[in-house]
C-alpha positions in Angstrom: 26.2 -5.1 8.6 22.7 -4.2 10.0 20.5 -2.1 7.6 17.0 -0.8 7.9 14.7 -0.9 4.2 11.3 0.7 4.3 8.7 1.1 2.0 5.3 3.6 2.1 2.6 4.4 0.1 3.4 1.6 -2.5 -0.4 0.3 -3.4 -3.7 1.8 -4.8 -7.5 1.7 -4.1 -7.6 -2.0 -5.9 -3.9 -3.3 -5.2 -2.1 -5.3 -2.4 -0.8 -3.0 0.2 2.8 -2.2 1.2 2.6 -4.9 4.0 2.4 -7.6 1.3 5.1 -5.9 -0.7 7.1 -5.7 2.4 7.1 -9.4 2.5 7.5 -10.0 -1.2 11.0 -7.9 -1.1 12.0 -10.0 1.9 11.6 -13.3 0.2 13.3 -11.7 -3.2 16.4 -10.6 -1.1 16.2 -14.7 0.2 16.6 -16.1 -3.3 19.0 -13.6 -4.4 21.1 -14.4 -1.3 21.3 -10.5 -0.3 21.3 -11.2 3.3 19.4 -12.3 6.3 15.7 -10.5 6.8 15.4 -10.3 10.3 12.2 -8.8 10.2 9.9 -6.9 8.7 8.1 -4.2 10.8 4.9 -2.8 10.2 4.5 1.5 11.8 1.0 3.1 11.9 1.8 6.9 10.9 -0.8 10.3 11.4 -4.2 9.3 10.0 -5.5 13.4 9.3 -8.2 14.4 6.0 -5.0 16.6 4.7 -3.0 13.3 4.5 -3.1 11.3 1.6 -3.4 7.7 2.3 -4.9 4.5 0.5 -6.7 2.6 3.3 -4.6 3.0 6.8 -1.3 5.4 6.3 0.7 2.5 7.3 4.2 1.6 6.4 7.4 -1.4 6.8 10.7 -1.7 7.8 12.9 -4.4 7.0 16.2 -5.1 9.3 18.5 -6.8 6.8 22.0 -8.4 7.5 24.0 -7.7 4.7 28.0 -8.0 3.0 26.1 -6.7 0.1 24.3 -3.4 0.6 25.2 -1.9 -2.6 23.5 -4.5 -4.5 21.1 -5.2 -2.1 20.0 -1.3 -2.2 20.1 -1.8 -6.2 18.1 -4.7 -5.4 15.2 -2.6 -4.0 15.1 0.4 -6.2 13.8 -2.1 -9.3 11.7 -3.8 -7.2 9.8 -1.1 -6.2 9.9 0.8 -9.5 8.0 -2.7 -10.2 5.2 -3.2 -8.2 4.8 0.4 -7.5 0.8 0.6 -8.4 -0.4 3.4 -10.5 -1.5 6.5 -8.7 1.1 5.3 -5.2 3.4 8.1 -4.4 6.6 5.2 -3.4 9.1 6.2 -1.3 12.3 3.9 -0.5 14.5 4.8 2.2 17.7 2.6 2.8 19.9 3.6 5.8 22.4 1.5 7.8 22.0 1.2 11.5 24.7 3.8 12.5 23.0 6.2 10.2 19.9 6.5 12.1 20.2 9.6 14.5 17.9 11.2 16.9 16.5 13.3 14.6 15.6 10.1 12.6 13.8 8.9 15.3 12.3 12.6 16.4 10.7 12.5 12.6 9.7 8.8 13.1 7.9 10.0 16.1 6.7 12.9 14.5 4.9 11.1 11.8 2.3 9.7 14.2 1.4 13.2 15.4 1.9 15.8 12.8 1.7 16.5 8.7 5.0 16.4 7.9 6.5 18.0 4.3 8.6 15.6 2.1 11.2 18.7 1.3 12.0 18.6 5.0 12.3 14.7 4.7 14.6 14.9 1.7 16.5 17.7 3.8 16.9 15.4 7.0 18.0 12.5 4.7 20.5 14.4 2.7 22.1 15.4 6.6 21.9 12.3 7.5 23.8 10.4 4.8 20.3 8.2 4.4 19.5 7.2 0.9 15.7 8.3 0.5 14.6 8.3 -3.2 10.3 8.8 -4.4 9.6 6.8 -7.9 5.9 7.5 -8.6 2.9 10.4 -7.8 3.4 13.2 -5.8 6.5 11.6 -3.8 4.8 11.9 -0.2 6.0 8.3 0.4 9.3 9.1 1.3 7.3 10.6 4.6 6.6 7.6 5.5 9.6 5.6 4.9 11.5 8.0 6.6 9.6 7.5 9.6 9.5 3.8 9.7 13.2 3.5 10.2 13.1 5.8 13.0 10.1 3.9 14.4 12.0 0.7 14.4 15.1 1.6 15.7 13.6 3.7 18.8 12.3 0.2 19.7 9.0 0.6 20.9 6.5 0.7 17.8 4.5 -1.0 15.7 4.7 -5.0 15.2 6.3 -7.7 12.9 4.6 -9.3 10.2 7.7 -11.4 9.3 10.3 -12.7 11.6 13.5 -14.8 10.8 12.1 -16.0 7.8 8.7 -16.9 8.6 5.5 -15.2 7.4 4.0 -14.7 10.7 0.7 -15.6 9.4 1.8 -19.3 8.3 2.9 -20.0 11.8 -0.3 -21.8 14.0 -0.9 -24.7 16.8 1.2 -24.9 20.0 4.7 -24.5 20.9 6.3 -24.1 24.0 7.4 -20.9 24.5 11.1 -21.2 24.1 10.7 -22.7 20.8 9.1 -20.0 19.6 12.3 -18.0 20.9 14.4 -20.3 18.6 12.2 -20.4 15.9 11.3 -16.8 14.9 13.6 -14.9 16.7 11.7 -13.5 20.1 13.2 -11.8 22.8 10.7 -11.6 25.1 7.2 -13.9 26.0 5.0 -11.6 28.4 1.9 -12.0 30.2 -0.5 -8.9 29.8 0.4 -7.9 33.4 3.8 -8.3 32.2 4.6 -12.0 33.7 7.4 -13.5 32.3 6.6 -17.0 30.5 8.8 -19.7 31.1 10.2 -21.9 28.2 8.8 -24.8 28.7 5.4 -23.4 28.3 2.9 -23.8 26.2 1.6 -21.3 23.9 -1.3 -21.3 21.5 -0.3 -18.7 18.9 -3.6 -18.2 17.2 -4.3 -17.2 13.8 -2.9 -13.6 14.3 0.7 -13.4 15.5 2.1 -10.5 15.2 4.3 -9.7 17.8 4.7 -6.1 18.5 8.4 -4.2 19.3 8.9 -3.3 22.7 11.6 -2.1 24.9 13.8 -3.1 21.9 12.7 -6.6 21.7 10.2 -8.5 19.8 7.8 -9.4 22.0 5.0 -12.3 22.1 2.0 -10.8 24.8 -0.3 -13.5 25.7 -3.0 -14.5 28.3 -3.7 -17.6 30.3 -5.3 -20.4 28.5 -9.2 -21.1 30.4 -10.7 -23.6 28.6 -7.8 -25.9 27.4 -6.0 -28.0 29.3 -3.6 -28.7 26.2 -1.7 -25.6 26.4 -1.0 -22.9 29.6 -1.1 -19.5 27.3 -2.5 -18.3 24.3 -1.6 -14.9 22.4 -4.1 -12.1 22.8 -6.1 -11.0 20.2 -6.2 -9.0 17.2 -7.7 -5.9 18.7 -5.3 -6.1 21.8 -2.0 -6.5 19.5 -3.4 -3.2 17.4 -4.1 -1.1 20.4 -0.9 -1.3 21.8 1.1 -1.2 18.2 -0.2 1.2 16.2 
């Protein structure tokens, strides 16, 4: 059984930020043999002076597959009564696939755009059937984490930081591109004028992949390689993959 997991406003000023504690769950439902993290999604929401944010109003998503989720959603509430920093407003919203409606996604959507009200969040959850649940602060996370699961199930926002098991930024050097496929779990390997890349490839990944969600699919964008003849491709850059995901 697919569920989404996401996390908001779990840091401070001085802390780690919700990205890192994304990650951190993920490899905590790994040893506690919860289920498979397929990924771990990071959503860029409404950046506005009447928001309150630590650094970038960001949040995650994780797609677990689980026989578990009771447990596994036990699982989640201590850990991030845990590392929940002091002064966070964390919000945890745990939904399973089927539960995520279009007026999920209409709020996920929304939350780029507007200022959105945590009572109306709690309201749409309790509709719903979502678990959404704030543990510290003022409780404005569960804005965010409400969002994030409609962002990643409308398909076409924000980008992975974790893929399959693999902290996207431990992965580096060359691989052709249909090992990457196998490897970390990509649907689609695209050219920035939307070329297809053929598997046998070559693809410098960089020291920044983080492969952003679109059309459903997580998706490696990359550019022809110029200057070495070792490899045909290489993914574009850090500014690219952020003006196109966030």
């Amino acid at each position: 059984m697919i569920y989404f997991i996401a996390l908001d406003d779990t840091d401070n000023k001085d802390s780690r930020g919700t990205g890192f504690k994304s990650r951190e769950l993920g490899k905590l439902i790994l040893e506690k043999n919860l289920g498979l993290v397929e990924s771990i999604s990071r959503h860029q929401l409404f950046v506005h002076e009447k928001i309150a944010y630590t650094s970038q109003n960001s949040s995650a998503c994780l797609i677990v597959d689980t026989d578990k989720p009771d447990i596994l959603r036990e699982l989640c509430i201590e850990y991030l009564i845990d590392v929940a920093e002091i002064g966070s407003d964390a919000g945890l919203c745990f939904a399973h696939i089927d539960q995520i409606n279009e007026k999920i996604l209409d709020w996920g959507n929304r939350a780029k755009k507007e200022i959105l009200y945590k009572e109306d969040a709690f309201k749409l959850a309790e509709e719903s059937g979502i678990f959404l649940e704030a543990y510290t602060g003022e409780r404005i996370g569960v804005i965010g984490a409400l969002a994030a699961i409609g962002l990643r199930r409308g398909g076409n926002d924000g980008r992975n930081i974790w893929l399959s098991g693999h902290e996207l930024r431990d992965l580096k050097g060359v691989y052709k591109a249909g090992e990457l496929k196998k490897i970390i779990n990509i649907q689609a390997i695209i050219s920035k004028d939307g070329v297809v890349i053929n598997d046998e490839d070559r693809i410098e990944v960089g020291e920044w992949l983080r492969p952003p969600i679109k059309n459903n699919k997580n998706t490696i964008i990359v550019e022809q390689s110029k200057n070495d003849q070792s490899y045909e491709w290489k993914s574009v850059s850090k500014d690219y993959i952020k003006s196109i995901s966030d």
